[in-house]
C-alpha positions in Angstrom: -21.8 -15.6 9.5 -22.7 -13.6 6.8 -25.0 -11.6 8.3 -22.7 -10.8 10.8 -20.3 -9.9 7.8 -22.7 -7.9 6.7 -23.4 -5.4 9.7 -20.0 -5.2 10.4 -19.1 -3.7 7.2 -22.5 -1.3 7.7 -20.8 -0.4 11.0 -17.6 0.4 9.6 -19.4 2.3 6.3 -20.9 4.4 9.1 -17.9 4.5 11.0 -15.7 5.9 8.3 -18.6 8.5 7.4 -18.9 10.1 11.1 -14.6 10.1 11.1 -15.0 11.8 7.8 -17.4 14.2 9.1 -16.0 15.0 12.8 -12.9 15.5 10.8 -14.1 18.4 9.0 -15.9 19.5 12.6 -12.0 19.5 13.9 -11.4 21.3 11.5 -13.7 24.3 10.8 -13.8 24.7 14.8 -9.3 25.0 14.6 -9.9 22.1 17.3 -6.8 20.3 16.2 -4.9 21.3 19.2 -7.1 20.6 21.2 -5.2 18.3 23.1 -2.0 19.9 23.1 0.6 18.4 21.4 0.1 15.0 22.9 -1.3 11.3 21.3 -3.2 9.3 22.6 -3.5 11.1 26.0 -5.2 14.7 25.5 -3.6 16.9 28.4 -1.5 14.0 30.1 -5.3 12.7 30.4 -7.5 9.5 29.3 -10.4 11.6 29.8 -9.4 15.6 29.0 -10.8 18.3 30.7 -14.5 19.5 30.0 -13.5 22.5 27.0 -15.0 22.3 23.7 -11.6 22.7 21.9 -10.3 19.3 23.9 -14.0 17.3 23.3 -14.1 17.3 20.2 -10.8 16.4 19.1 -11.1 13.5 21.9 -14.5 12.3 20.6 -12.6 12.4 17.5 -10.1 10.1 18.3 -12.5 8.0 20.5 -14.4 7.4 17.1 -11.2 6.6 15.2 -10.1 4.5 17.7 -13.6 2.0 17.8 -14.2 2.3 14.0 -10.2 0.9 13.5 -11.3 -2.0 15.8 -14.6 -2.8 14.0 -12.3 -2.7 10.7 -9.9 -5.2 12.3 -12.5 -7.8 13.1 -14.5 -7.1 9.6 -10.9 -8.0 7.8 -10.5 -11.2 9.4 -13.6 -12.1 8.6 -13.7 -11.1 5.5 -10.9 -12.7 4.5 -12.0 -16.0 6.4 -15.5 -16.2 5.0 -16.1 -14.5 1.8 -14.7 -15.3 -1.8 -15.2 -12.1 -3.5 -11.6 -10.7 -4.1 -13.2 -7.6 -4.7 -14.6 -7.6 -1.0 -11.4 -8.2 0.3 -9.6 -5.5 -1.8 -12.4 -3.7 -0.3 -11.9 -4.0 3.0 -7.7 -4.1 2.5 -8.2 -0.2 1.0 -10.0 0.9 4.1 -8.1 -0.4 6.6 -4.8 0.7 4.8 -6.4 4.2 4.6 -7.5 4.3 7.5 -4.2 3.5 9.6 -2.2 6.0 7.2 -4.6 8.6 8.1 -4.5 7.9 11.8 -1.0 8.1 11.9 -0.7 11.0 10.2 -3.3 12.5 12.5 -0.9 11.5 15.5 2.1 12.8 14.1 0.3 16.4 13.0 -0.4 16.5 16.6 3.2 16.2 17.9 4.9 17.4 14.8 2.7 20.1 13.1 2.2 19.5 9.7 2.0 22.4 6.4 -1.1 23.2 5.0 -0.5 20.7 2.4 -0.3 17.9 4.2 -2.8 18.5 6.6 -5.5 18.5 3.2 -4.1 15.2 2.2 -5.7 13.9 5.8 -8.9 14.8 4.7 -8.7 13.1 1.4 -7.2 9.8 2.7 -10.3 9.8 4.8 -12.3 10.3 2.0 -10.7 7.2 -0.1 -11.0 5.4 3.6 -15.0 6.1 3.2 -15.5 5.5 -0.4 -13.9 1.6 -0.1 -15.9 1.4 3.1 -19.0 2.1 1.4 -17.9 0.0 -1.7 -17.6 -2.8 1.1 -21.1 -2.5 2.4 -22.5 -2.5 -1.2 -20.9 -6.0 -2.1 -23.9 -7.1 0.4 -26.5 -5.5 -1.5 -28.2 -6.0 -5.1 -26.3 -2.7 -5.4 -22.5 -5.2 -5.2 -23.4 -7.0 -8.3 -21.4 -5.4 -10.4 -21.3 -7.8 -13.4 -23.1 -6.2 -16.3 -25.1 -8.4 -19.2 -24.5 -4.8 -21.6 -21.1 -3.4 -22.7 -20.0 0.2 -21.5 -18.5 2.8 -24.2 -15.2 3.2 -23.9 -15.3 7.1 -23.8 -17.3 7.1 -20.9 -15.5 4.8 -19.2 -12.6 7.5 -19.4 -14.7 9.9 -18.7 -15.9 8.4 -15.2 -12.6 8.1 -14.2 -11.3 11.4 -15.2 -14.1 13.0 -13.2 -13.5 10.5 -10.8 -10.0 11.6 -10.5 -10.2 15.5 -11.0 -13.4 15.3 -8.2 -10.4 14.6 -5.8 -8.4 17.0 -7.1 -11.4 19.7 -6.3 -11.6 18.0 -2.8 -8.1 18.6 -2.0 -8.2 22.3 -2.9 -11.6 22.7 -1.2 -9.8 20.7 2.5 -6.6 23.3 1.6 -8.9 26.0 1.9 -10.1 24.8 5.0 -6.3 24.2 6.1 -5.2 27.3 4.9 -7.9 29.4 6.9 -9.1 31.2 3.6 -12.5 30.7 3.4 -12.6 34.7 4.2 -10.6 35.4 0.9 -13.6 35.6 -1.2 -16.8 37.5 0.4 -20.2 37.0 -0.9 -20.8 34.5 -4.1 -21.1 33.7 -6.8 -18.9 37.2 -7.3 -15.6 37.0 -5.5 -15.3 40.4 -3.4 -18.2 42.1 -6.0 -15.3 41.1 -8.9 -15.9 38.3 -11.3 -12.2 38.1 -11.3 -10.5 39.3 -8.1 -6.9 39.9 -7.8 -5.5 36.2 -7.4 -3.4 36.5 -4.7 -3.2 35.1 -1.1 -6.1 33.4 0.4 -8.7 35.1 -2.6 -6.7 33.2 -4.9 -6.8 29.9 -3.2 -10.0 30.4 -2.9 -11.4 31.8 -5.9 -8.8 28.7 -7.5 -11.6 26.3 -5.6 -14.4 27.8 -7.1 -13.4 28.0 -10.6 -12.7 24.0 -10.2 -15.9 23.3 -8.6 -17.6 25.0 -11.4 -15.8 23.1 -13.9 -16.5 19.6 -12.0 -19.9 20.5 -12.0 -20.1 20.7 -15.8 -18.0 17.6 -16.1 -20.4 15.4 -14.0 -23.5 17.1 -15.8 -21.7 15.8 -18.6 -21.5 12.4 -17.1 -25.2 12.3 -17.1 -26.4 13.3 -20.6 -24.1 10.6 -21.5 -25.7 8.3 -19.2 -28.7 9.6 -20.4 -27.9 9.4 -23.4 -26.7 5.4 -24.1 -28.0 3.6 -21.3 -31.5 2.9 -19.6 -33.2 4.4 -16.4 -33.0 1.5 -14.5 -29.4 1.6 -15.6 -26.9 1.5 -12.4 -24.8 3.7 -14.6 -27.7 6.2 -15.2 -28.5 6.1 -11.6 -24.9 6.6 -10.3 -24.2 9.6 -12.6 -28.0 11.3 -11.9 -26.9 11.1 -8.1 -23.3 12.3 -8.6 -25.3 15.3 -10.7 -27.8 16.0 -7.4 -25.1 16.1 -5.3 -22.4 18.1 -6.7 -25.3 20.5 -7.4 -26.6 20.8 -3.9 -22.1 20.5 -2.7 -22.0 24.0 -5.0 -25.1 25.2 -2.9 -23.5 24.1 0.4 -20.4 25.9 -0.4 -22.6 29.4 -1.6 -24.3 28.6 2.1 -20.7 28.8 4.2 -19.2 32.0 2.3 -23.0 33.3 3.6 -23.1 32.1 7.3 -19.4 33.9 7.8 -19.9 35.5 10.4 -22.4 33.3 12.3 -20.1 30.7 14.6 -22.4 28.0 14.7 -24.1 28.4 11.3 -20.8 28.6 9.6 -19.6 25.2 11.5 -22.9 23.3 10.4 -22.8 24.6 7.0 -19.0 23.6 6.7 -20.1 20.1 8.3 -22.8 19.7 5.4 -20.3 20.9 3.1 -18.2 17.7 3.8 -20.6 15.8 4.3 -22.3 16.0 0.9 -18.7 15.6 -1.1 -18.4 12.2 0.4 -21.5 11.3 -0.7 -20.9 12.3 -4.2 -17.8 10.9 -4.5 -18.6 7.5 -2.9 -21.0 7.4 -5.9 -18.0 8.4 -8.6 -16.1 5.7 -7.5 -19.2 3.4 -7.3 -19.6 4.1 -11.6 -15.6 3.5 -11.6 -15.8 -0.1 -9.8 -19.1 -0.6 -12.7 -17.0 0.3 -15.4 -14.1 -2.4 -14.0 -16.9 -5.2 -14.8 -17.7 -4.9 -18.6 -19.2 -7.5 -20.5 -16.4 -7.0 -22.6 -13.9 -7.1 -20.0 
């Protein structure tokens, strides 16, 4: 039964990382209407007519709709056959995330939603991936959390301030997405050939992203020297901050890459896909070093 345990919550951590990721497709390809403004049907349909607008906001919700049932049946047995409360919190997180973010994809469908709101979708999913993964690691050498060392207090505020404000940077970065205004700001690192453009419109919700990306990547570089600094390489802390470090690097070079593919349809979609992708990936790792920090020796 375990093992059975086991791959379901793999299936749901890889569930909740292609919803995640098709999300962002939706969005970059303005295919959120691409069913009209009905739910569940797509055109009065089961199965929508053959466009690209309509197929990939119906593989969408196909996805959703599979990974909610593998979710379901990973709960119950969760909660039937394993004793580790932090497993079912776990698994409680995703599948509350996960419905709130469904619904609120239904009702932005029949009731369109602002900007604002329509961000929050993206991060919801986000939180839905990050307990996913936190699920799938409880199965792993990776899910003993229990520590035979203490952990500083300062960095354990400072893990969950970055923690926090890398949120805060992934809301404004889906806004911009939500907003259309990726075009605001053209070429990088300059904004518009101005280290300081005028801050208005979509260049200032743009060049607003930026300037908090920037300063998330010094926070989590941070992170590591301190890491570095007080704990061991094998050190799960050392290792969580030294990938949070790689991939906010590499999510600053993603973002230089879809200001540069403007212009090219599909390159900009892949690049914006990527873009996503890797800011999942870094923040499931954030809130990995926040779960460590909840298991102190001292605790």
């Amino acid at each position: 039964m375990q093992k059975l345990i086991q791959r379901l919550a793999n299936l749901s951590a890889i569930g909740m990382f292609l919803i995640l990721a098709m999300g962002a497709l939706v969005t970059k390809a303005d295919a959120g209407r691409g069913c009209g403004d009905e739910w569940p049907l797509c055109h009065g349909q089961f199965v929508p007519a053959h466009t690209i607008s309509s197929l990939i906001e119906y593989s969408h919700r196909l996805v959703v709709g599979i990974v909610t049932l593998i979710l379901v049946a990973t709960f119950i047995l969760v909660f039937r056959y394993v004793k580790r409360n932090d497993a079912k919190f776990f698994i409680s997180a995703t599948v509350l995330m996960t419905l709130i973010q469904a619904a609120m994809g239904a009702m932005a469908v029949v009731w369109p939603q602002s900007s604002l709101v329509l961000a929050l979708h993206f991060g919801l999913s986000l939180l839905a991936f990050a307990f996913s993964l936190l699920l799938a690691l409880v199965f792993t050498s990776w899910g003993q959390f229990k520590r035979d060392t203490s952990i500083h207090s300062g960095f354990k505020a400072l893990v969950w301030i970055t923690t926090v404000y890398s949120y805060v940077v992934v809301y404004l970065g889906a806004f911009v997405r939500h907003t259309v205004s990726s075009g605001g700001c053209s070429g990088w690192p300059l904004c518009n050939g101005e280290v300081i453009p005028e801050l208005s419109g979509a260049t200032g919700i743009v060049f607003t992203h930026r300037i908090a990306a920037l300063l998330l990547f010094i926070c989590i570089l941070f992170l590591y020297l301190q890491a570095k600094r007080y704990y061991q390489n094998s050190d799960k802390l050392r290792f969580g901050s030294k990938w949070s470090l790689i991939l906010v690097s590499l999510q600053v070079l993603s973002g230089a890459v879809v200001t540069w593919s403007m212009g090219n349809e599909v390159g900009y979609l892949f690049a914006g896909m990527v873009h996503a992708v890797i800011v999942a990936c870094m923040f499931g790792f954030l809130c990995y070093l926040c779960v460590l920090t909840l298991y102190d020796r001292k605790a």
